[in-house]
C-alpha positions as CSV (number, residue, x, y, z in Angstrom):
1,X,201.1,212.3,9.1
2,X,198.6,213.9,11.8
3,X,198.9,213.5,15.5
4,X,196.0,214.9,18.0
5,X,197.0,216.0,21.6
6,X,193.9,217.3,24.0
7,X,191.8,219.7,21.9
8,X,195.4,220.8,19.9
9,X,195.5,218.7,15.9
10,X,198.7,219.1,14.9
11,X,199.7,218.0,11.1
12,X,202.9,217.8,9.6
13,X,202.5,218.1,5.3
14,X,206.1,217.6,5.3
15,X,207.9,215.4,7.7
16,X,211.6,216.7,6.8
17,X,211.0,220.0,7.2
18,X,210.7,219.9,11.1
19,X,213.4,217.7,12.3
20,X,213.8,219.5,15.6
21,X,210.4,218.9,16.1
22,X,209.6,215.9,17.5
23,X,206.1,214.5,18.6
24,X,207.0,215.2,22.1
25,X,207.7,218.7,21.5
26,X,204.1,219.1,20.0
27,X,202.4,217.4,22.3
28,X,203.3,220.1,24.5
29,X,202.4,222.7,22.8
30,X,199.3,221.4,22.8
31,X,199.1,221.4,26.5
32,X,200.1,225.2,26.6
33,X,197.7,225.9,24.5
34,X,195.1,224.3,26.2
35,X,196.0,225.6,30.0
36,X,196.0,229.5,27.8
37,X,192.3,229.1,26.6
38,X,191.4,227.2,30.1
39,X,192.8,230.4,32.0
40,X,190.8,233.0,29.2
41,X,187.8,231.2,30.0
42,X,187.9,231.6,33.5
43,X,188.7,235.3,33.2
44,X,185.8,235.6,31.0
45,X,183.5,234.1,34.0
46,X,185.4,236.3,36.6
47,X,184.9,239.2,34.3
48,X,181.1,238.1,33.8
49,X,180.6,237.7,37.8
50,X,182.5,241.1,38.7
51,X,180.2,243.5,36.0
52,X,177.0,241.3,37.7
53,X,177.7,242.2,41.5
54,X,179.2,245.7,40.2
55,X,175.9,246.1,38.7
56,X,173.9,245.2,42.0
57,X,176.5,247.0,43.9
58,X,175.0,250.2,42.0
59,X,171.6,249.0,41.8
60,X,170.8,249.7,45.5
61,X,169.0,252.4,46.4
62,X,170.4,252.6,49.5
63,X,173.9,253.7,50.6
64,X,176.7,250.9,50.6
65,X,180.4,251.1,51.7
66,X,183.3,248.7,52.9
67,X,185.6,250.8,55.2
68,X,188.8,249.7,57.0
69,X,188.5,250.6,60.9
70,X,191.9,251.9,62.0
71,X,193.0,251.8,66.2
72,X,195.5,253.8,67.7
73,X,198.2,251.9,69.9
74,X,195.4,251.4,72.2
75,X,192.9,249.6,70.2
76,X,190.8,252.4,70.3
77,X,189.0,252.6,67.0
78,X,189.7,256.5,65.5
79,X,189.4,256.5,62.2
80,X,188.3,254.3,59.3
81,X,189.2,254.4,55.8
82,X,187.1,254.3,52.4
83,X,187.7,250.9,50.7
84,X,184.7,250.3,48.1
85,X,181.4,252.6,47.7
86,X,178.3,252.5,45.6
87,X,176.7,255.2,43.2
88,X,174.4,256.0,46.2
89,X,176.9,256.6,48.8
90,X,177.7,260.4,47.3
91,X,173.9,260.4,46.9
92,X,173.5,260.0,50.5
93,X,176.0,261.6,52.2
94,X,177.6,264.4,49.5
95,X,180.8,262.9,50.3
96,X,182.6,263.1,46.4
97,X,185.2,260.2,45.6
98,X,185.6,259.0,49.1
99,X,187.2,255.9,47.8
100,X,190.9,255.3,49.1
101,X,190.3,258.5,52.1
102,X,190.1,258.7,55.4
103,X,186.5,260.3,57.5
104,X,188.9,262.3,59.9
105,X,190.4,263.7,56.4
106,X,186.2,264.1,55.0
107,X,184.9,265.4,58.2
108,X,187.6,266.3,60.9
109,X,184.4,266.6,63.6
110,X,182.6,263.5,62.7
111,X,181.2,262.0,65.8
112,X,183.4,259.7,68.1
113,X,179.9,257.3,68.2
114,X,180.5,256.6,64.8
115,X,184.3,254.9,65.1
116,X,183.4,252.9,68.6
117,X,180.2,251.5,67.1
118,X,182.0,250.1,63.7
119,X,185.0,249.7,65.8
120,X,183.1,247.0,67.9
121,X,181.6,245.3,64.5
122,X,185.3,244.2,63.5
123,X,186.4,243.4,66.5
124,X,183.4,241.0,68.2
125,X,182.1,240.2,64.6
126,X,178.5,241.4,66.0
127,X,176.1,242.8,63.2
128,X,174.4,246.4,64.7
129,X,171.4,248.0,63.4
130,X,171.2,251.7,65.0
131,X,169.6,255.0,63.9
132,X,172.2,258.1,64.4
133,X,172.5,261.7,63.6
134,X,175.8,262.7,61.4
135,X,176.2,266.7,62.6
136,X,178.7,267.1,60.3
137,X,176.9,265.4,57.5
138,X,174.2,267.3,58.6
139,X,171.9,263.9,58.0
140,X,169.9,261.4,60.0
141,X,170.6,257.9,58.9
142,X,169.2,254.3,59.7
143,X,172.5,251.9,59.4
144,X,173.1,248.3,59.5
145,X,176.7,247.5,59.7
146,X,178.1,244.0,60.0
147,X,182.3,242.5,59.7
148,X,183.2,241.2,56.1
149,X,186.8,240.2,57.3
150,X,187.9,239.7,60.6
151,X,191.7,239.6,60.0
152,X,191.8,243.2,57.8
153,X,189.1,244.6,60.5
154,X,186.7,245.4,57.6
155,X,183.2,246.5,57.9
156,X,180.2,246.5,55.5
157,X,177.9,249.5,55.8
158,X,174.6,249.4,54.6
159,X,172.3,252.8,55.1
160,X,169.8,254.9,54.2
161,X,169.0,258.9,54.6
162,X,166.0,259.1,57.3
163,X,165.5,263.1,57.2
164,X,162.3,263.1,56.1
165,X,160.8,260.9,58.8
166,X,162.7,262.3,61.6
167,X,161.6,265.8,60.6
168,X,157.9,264.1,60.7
169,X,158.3,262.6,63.8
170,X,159.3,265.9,64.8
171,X,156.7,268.2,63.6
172,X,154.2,265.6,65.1
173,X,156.1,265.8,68.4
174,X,155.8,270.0,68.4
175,X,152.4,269.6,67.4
176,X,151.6,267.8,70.6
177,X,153.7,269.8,72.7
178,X,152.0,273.0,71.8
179,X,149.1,271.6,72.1
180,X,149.5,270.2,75.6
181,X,150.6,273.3,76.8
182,X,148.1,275.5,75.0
183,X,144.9,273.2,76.3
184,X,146.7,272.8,79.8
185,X,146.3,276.7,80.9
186,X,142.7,276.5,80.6
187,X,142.2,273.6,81.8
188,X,143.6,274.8,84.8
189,X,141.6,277.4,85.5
190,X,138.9,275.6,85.0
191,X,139.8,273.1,87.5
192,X,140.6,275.2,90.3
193,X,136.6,276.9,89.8
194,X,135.2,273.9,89.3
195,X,136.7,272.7,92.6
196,X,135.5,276.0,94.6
197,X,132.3,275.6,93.2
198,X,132.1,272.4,94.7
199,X,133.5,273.3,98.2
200,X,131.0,276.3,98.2
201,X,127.6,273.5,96.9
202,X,128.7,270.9,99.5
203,X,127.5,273.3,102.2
204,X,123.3,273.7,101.7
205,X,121.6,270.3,101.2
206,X,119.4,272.2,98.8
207,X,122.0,272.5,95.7
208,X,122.3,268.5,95.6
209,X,120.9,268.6,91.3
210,X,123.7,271.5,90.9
211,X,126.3,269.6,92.8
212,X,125.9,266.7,90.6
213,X,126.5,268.5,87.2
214,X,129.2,270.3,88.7
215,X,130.6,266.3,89.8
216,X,130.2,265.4,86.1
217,X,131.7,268.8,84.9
218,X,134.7,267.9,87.0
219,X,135.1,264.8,85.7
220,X,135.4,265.9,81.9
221,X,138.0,268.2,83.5
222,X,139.8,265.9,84.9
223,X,139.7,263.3,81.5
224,X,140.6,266.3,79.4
225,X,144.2,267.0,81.9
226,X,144.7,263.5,82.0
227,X,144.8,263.3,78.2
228,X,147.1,266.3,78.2
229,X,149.4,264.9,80.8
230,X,149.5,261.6,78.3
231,X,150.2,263.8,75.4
232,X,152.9,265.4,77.6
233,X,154.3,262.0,78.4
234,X,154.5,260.5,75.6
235,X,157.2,263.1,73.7
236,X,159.1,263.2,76.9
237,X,159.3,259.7,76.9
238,X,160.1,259.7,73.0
239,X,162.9,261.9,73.9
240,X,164.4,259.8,76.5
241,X,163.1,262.9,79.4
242,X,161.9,260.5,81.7
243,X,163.5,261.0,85.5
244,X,162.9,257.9,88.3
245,X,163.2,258.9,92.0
246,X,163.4,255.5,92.8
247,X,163.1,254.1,97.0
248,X,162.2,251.0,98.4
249,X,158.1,250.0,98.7
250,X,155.9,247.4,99.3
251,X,154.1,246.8,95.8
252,X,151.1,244.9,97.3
253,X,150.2,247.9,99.3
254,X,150.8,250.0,96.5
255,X,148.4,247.9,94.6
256,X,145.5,247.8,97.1
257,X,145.6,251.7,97.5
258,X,145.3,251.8,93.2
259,X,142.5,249.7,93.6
260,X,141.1,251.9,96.2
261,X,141.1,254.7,94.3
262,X,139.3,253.0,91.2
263,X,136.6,251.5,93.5
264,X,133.7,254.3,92.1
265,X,134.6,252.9,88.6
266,X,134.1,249.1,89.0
267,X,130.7,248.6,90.3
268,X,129.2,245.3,89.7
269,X,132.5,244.1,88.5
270,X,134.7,241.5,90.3
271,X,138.2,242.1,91.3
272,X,140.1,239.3,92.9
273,X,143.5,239.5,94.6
274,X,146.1,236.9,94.5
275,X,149.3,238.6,96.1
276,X,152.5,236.5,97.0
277,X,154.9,238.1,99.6
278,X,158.2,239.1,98.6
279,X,160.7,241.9,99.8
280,X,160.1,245.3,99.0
281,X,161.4,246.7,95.8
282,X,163.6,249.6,94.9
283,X,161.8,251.6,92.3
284,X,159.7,254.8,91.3
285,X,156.7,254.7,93.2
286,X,154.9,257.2,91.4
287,X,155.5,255.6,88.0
288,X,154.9,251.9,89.1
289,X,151.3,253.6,90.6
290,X,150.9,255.1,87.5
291,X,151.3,252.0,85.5
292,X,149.0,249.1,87.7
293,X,146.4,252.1,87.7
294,X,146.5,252.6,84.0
295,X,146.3,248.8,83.4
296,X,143.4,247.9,86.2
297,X,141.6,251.1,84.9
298,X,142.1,249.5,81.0
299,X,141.1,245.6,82.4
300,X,137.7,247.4,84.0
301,X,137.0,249.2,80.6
302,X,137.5,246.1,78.7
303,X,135.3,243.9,81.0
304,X,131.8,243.8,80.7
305,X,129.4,244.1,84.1
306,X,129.6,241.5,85.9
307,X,133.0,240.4,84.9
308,X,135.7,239.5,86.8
309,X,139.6,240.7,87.4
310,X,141.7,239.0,88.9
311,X,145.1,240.7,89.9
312,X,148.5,238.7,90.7
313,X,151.7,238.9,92.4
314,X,154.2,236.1,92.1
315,X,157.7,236.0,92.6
316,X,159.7,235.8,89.1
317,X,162.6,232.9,89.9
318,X,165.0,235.4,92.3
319,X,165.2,238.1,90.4
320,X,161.8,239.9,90.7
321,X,158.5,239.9,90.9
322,X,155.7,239.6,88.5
323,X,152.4,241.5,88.5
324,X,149.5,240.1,86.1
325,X,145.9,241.0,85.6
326,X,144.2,238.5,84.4
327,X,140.5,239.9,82.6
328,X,138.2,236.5,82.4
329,X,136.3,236.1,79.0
330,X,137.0,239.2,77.1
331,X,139.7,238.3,74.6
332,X,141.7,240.1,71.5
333,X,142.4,239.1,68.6
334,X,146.1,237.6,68.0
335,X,147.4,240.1,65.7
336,X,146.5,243.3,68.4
337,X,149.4,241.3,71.3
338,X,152.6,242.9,69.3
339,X,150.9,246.4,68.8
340,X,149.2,247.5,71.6
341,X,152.5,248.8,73.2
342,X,153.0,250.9,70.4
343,X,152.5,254.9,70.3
344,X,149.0,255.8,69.4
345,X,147.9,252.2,68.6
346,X,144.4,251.5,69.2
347,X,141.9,249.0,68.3
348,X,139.6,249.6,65.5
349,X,135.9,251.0,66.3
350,X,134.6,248.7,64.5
351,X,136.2,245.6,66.8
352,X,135.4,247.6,70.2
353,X,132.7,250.6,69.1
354,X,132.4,251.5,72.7
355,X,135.7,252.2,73.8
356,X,137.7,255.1,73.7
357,X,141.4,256.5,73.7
358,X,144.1,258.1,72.4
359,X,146.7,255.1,72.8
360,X,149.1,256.4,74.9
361,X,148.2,254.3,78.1
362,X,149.9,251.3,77.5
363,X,152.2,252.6,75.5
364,X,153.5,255.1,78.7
365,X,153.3,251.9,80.6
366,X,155.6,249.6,78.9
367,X,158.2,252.7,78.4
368,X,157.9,253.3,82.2
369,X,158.7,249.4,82.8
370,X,161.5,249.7,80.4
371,X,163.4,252.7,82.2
372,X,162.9,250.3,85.3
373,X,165.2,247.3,83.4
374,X,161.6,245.3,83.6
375,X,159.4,243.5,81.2
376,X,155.5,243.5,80.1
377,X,153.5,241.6,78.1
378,X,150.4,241.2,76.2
379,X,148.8,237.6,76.2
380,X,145.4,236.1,74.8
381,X,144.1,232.7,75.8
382,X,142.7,230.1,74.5
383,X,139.9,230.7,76.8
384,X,139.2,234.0,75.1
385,X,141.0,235.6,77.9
386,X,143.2,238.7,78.5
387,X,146.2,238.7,80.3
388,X,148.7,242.0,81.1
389,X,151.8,241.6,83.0
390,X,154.7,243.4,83.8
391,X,157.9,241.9,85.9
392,X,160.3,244.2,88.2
393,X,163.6,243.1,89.1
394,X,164.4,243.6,92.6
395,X,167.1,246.2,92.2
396,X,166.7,248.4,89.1
């Protein structure tokens, strides 16, 4: 007699030898049996799955962690604890079997930055992307942290050693620092000679071929201590060194005296003024001089003769107000808007052979605006135009 139940056969040869073994009995056992090869072959695939994502886990070059933030009675985040790392976390960091330990027990000093910022992750949910120097760790790391479960306050960490870079950018920041200040006490001297020479040729008519070179001698002086005061610039602002002394002004007046001053570099092109009228605002007039000057001076390099500028104020909704010059009929190409803010970024030779720079200009310009809570922009037309424009709020 055979009986089948699921994927169980069950046979009974002899019959009398089971009688307290009915069919019922068998049938589930058969259903045991099955549920005890269902469950195996589910562990097998949980098994399978868990070696796959170990194996990426360890796979990543960069350094991975899941840490438990711990607050105080206060909700202040001070301390987190070691729940899961990869094979490149001791890699990274020299911390040895961090797994299950505390970072006040691994490093007693480590930086309070480092608990508020994954502190804030599991408590808003907010992903953070941050670069941040570890003193104790002695490294300089680029991080991406984001919340893996809200209700246990956990935190993935994903990051990566940066040393090698930062010591780049440093080295490169020295360089021009030394630099600067090794070309500037020359250049001084030569500046304030250059300047008597001229106050002593102004005097007989006769000297007017000798006051001219000295004119053009004192204009390469004052492009070489320009260039030096960019290079100068640019690491302070890298840094974060830049100070505002910030009072109220009238921008349109500030923007006619700019223009003033570049008159004996725009002959035969034309600049057009469109200025709305609007309060005054409370910034640093220096820096906002600096900045329309650096981009009318750029506009007038960029414009052929005969070209025209035109420069505009409007008022930005009620918040601010919006400066824009407008070059008509020069034109970039799209893929220079996103760069030319950058440090050091210049267009090709081959795309503009006659211009020159080091490609700090703008690049001072939009960190200027920045420091002012402002905004600027890069925009080419459809009409092979160029448009730059920065916006001011009225109180920054």
């Amino acid at each position: 007699m055979k009986q089948s139940y699921t994927s169980i056969t069950t046979a009974q040869l002899h019959p009398q030898s089971f009688p307290y073994a009915p069919p019922f009995l068998l049938q589930e056992m058969a259903v045991c049996n099955t549920m005890h090869l269902d469950t195996h072959a589910i562990e097998k695939e949980l098994i399978k799955t868990e070696e796959k994502y170990e194996a990426l886990f360890d796979s990543i070059d960069e350094g991975f962690c899941i840490i438990e933030i711990l607050f105080d009675r206060n909700e202040r985040p001070v301390d987190y604890c070691f729940l899961e790392v990869n094979t490149a976390f001791e890699r990274q960091t020299g911390i040895v079997n961090p797994t299950g330990r505390r970072m006040r027990e691994i490093a007693p000093l480590h930086e309070d930055y480092w608990f508020e910022i994954f502190g804030k992750v599991a408590t808003t949910g907010e992903p953070v992307r941050f670069e941040n120097h570890a003193k104790q760790l002695n490294h300089w790391y680029e991080v991406y942290a984001f919340r893996t479960d809200p209700e246990q306050r956990q935190v993935a960490v994903l990051f990566k050693d940066i040393d090698a870079r930062k010591t780049v950018d440093q080295l490169k920041d020295d360089f021009i620092s030394v630099a600067s200040h090794e070309l500037r006490t020359p250049l001084t001297g030569i500046k304030g000679y250059t300047d008597l020479l001229k106050r002593q040729l102004q005097k007989p008519a006769k000297n007017g071929d000798l006051l001219t070179l000295v004119n053009k001698l004192n204009k390469q002086v004052n492009r070489l201590s320009n260039l030096v005061n960019n290079l100068l610039e640019t690491t302070n602002l890298s840094h974060g060194k830049l100070v505002l002394s910030k009072n109220w002004f009238d921008l349109n007046e500030l923007i006619v005296e700019c223009i003033s001053q570049l008159q004996p570099i725009t002959p035969k092109r034309r600049l057009t003024l469109k200025l709305a009228t609007y309060p005054p605002i409370l910034a640093d007039r220096k820096r906002i001089a600096q900045v329309v000057t650096n981009i009318i001076s750029n506009a007038i390099k960029y414009t052929e003769t005969d070209g025209t500028i035109v420069i505009s104020t409007t008022l930005d909704g009620t918040n601010g107000v919006k400066v824009a010059v407008h070059n008509i009929g020069v034109g970039t190409e799209q893929k220079y808007t996103g760069k030319v803010f950058d440090r050091f970024f210049r267009i090709s030779s081959t795309d503009m052979p006659s211009r020159s720079g080091m490609g700090l200009g703008l690049y001072i310009c939009a960190e200027i605006i920045k420091c002012h809570d402002g905004r600027i922009a890069l925009e080419s037309t459809q009409n092979n135009d160029i448009i730059v424009s920065f916006t001011l709020p009225y109180k920054v």
